[in-house]
N, C-alpha and C positions, 0 to 999 in steps of 0.2 A: 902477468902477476896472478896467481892463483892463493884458494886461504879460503875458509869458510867463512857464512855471511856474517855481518857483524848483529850483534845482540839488538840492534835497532831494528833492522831487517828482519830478524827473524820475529819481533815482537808484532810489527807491522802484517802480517803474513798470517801471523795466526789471529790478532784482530779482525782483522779481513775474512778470516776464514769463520768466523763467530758472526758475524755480523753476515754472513751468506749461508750461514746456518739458521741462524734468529729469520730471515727473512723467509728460506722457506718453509719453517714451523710456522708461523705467522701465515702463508699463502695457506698450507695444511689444516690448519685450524678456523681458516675462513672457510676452506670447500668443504670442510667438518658441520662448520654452524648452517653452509648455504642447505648441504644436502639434507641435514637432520629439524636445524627450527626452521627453516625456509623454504623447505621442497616441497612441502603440501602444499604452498598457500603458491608457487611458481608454477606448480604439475598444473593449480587449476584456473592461473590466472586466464584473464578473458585474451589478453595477446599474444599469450603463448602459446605460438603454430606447429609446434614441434610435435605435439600430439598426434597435431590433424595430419603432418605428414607422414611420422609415425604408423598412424589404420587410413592411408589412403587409400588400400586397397582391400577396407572392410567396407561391404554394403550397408549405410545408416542405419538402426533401424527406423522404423514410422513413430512420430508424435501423433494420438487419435483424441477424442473427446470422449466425454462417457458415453455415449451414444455407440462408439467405433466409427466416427466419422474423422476421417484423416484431416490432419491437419499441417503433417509435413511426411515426405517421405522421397526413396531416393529409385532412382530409376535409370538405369544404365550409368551412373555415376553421379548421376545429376537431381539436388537437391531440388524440391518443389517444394511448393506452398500454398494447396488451393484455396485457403482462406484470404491468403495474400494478406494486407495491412489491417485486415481487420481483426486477425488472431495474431497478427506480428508482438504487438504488449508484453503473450503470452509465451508463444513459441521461442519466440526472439530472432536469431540467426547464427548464421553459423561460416567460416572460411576462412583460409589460408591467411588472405592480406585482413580480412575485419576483425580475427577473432572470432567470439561467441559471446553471447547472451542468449539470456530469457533459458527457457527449458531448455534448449541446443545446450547453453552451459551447464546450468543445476545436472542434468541425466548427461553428461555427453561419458560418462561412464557405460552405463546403461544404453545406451545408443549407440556405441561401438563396440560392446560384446566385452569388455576388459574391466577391472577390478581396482582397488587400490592397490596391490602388490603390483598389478603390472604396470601400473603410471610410472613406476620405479626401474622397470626394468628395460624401459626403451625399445629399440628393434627389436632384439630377443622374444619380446612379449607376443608380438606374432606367430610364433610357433605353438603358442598354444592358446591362441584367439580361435570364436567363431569365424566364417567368412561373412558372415552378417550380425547387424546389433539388435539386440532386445527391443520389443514396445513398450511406449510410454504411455501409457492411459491415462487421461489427465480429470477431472470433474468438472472441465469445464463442456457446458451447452453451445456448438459452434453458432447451429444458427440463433440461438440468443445472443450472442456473441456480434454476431451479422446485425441483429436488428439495432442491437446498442452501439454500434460505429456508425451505422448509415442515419439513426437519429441524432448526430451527433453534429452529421450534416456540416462537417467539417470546420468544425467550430474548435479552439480548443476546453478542452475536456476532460471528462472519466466519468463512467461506469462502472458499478462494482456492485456486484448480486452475488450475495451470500446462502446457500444451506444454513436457517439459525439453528436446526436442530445438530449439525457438522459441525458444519466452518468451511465443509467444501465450496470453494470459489463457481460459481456458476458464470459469472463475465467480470472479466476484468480488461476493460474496453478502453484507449485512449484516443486522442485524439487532435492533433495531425499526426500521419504514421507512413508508414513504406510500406513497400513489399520487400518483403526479403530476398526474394530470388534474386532482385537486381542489384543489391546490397554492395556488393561488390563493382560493379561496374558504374556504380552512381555515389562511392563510398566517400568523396572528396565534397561533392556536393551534399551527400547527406550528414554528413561531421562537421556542415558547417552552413546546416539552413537555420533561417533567423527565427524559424518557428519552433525550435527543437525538436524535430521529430525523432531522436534518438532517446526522450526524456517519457518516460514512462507516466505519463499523468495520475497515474491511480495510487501510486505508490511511491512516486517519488516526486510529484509536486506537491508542495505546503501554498496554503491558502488560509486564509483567516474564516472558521466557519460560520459567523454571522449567528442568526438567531435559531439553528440546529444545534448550539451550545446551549440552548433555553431549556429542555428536559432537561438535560443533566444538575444542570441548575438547581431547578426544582425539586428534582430527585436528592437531592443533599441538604436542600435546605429544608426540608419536611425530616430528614434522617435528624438533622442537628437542632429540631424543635424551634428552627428562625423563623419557621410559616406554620399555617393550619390550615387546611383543605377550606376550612367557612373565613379565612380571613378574609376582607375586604381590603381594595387597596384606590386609593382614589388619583385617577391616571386626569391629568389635566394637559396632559400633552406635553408635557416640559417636568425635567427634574432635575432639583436643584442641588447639587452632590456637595459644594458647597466650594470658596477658595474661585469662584466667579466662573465655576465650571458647571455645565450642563450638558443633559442629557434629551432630547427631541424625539416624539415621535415620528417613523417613516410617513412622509407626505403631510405632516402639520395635521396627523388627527389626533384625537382626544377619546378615549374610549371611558370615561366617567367612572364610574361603580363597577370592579371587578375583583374576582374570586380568584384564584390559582389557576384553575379550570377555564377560564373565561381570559385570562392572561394570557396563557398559552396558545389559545382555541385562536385570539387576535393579534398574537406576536405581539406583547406592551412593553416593548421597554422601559419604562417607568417602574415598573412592575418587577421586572428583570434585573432592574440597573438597582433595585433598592435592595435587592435580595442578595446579591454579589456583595455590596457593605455590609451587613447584617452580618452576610458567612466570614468576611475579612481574610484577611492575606492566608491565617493559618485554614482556615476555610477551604478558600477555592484549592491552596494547594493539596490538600489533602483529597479534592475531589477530583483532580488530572492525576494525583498520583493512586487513587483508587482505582481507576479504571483502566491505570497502564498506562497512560500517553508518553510518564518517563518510559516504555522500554521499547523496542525496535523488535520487530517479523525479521525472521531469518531462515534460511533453507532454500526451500523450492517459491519463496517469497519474502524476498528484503526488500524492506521500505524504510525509508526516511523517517528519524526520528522525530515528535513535532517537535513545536519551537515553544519552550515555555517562557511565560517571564519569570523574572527575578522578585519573586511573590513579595519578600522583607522588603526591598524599593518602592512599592507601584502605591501613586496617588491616593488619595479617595474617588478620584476620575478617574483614573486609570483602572481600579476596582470593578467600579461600575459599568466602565467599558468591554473587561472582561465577561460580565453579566451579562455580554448582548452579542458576545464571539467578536470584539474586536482587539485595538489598543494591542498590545505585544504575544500574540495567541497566532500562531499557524497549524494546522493538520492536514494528514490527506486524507482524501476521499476513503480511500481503505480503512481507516481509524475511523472514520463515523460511521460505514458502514457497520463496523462491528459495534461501534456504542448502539444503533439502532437495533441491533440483534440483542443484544443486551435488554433490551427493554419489552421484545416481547418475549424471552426468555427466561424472565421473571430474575432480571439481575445476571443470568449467565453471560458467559462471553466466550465464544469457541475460538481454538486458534486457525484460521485460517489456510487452506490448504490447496495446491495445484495440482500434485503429483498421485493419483489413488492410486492404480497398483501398477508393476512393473513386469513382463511376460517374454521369458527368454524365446530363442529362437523357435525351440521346441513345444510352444504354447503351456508353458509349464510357467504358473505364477510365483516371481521371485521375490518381491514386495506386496504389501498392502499397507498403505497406510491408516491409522486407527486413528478417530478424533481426539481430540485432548482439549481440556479449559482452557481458556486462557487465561492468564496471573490474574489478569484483573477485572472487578465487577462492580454492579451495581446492586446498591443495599434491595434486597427480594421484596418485601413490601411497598415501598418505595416506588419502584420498575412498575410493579402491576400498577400501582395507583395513577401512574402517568402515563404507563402505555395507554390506559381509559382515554385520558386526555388526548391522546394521538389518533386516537381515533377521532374524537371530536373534532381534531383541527383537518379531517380530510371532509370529516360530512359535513361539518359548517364552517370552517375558519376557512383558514388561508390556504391550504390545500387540496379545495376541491376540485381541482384539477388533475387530481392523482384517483380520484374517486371510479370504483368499479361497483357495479349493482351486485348482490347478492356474494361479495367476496369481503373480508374485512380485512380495511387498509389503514393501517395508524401511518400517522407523517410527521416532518415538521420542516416548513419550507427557512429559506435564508435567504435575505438579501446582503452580503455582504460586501463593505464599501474597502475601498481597492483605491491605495495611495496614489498607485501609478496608470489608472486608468479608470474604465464605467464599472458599477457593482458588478459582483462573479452574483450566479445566480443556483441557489442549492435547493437537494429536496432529498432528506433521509427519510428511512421510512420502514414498513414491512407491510409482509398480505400473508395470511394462511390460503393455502391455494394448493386444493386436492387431498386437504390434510398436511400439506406441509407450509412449515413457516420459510418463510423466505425474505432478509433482509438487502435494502438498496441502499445506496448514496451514489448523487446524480451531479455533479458540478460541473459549469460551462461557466470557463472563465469570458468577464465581461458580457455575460447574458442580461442582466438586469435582474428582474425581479423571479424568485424561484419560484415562485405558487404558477405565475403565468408561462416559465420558460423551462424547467428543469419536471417539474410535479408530470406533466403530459407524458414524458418517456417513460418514468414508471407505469403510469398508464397502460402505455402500447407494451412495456412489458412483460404486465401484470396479464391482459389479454392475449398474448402470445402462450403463454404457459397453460392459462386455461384449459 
């Protein structure tokens, strides 16, 4: 029996036929959106090996310091890294099964000789690559760099030594860390040690910063007319915030009759914790969001944004808590670093930077990077009037530890208390040293007290550079 199909058949047939149309416009329109909004952020993911297989057979170029002291480079195929884990932070790594980080990722343009058009173009893109990649010049000091890992004495940590007249990064040091070279061959182990050495301390651990939030303090509360340089404030060791909540001094002392100057000079929180209610929710927020804390480092340096609290919720203790760097407050090391710059830069704030210029094969400079502000600062009059007081806290307060003869060092040490274990132990700071200003922040988680455990590396630092 023969006869054409009947009108159901045929109805069926061409549904079928629409509906395998629809699908692969639908397929068409994803590899549309993958290659168009999603191919930048895929080309530079950190596990995406395709690249690396891609310039396997481009010679790296070298990662160096400002100095031209190498800090990574490749040699018959094979990556090195004579800083090893102590410029890992910065360098990061680089391979097949790990991916990349650190500068290997930010530059791995730049260090394969190839462009953004050619991340697009795949194999092909070899035919008009160098055989070798560009150098990375970076601002960072190696063996500064050297001396801030090994005082770190394998504790966990960070270091972070600023250019304040920059922003250029001179150490960004953490602390437990790898070598890269073995990255790969120890990569199951290190993706999964209990100390996270894969966790950038400087920049992407948050820590509550204890009483290195006390300038900042004071700096706003002199801006918002809450204090006066000759006010007196009467510290009986205990303050009473009120709602059966208090506030203590570190070790049950009592510092009696004190000035702004002399609060600071002693770390009072009394003193501290009274000034934080005074400024009030709209207050302190205004003073995190003054100086940036809401925004996050990006580029050739992403960090962790801090952790603020929810200002319209927070107690009248919980206030006061914030007054002393604790209660719902995190930052990193990087972030004070730069408030400490701030302060002797009369309120400025530079942004931060790794990457100084970039030098193709042909020793021809393809980059330089130019310094720039950063969003946010510190009222100018303000800064100077407490940068003074930072200096007082290294010659006679709680910082004298950080003290160098004939160099000037403002500081401000931290003892901050740590839910889940002993105090971390902090010390921001700056020295002008040769004419140039040079900002720190030093945190060794679970060190105890910062004047006696954090303030000494600045120190050795400070004398190094001399």
């Amino acid at each position: 029996m023969s006869g054409k199909p009947s009108d159901s058949i045929r109805r069926n047939i061409l549904q079928t036929a629409w509906i395998l149309i629809g699908m692969l416009l639908c397929l068409f329109c994803y590899i549309l959106y993958i290659e168009i909004a999603e191919g930048q952020m895929l080309t530079h993911h950190p596990l995406n090996s395709r690249g690396l297989q891609e310039i396997s057979g481009i010679s790296r170029g070298s990662i160096v310091d400002s100095k031209g002291r190498t800090l990574a480079k490749t040699d018959d195929g094979v990556r090195s890294y004579p800083y090893g884990e102590a410029a890992e932070p910065v360098t990061g790594y680089v391979g097949v099964e790990t991916g990349s980080a650190g500068i290997e990722h930010y530059a791995a343009m730049a260090l394969t000789g190839r462009s953004a058009a050619d991340s697009h173009m795949g194999p092909m893109a070899q035919l008009f690559s160098d055989s070798s990649g560009s150098t990375v010049k970076l601002t960072i000091d190696a063996e500064l760099q050297q001396t801030a890992y090994e005082a770190l004495g394998g504790r966990k940590g960070a270091v972070v030594v600023l250019d304040a007249d920059t922003g250029a990064v001179l150490v960004m040091a953490s602390s437990p860390s790898f070598n890269p070279e073995d990255a790969a061959e120890h990569w199951d182990e290190i993706s999964t040690d209990k100390d996270s050495v894969l966790l950038n301390r400087a920049v992407q651990g948050l820590y509550p910063p204890g009483s290195t939030i006390k300038p900042l303090v004071a700096a706003y509360a002199l801006k918002d007319g809450r204090v006066k340089t000759d006010e007196v404030f009467d510290c009986s060791g205990v303050l009473d915030v009120g709602g059966g909540y208090t506030i203590a001094e570190s070790h049950g002392e009592v510092h009696g009759r004190v000035t702004l100057k002399d609060a600071l000079t002693e770390s009072c929180n009394v003193t501290f914790g009274t000034l934080a209610g005074r400024l009030g929710k709209g207050g302190l927020k205004e003073m995190f969001s003054g100086v940036s804390f809401d925004e996050t480092l990006s580029g050739d340096i992403e960090s962790h944004l801090a952790e603020l609290p929810d200002f319209d919720s927070l107690s009248p203790g919980e206030l006061a808590q914030i007054g002393i760097g604790q209660s719902k407050l995190l930052v990193t090391p990087m972030a004070m670093a730069m408030l400490a710059e701030g302060f002797v830069n009369e309120g400025k704030i530079m942004k931060p930077y790794l990457v100084d210029e970039i030098i193709s094969p042909k020793g021809i400079r393809t980059s330089k990077t130019m310094p720039t502000a950063w969003k946010g600062s510190i009222p100018r009059s303000e800064a100077k009037i407490i940068n003074s007081y930072m200096e007082a806290v290294v010659r006679e307060g709680t910082g004298t530890a950080a003290y160098v003869d004939g160099v000037r060092v403002t500081g401000k040490t931290g003892t901050a208390e740590n839910a889940s274990g002993s105090d971390h132990a902090w010390f921001i700071g700056t020295a002008v040293i040769k004419g140039k200003k040079t900002a720190f922040a030093v945190l060794i988680e679970n060190g105890g007290g910062g004047g006696s455990v954090a303030a000494p590396i600045v120190r050795d630092l400070i004398l190094q550079m001399m």
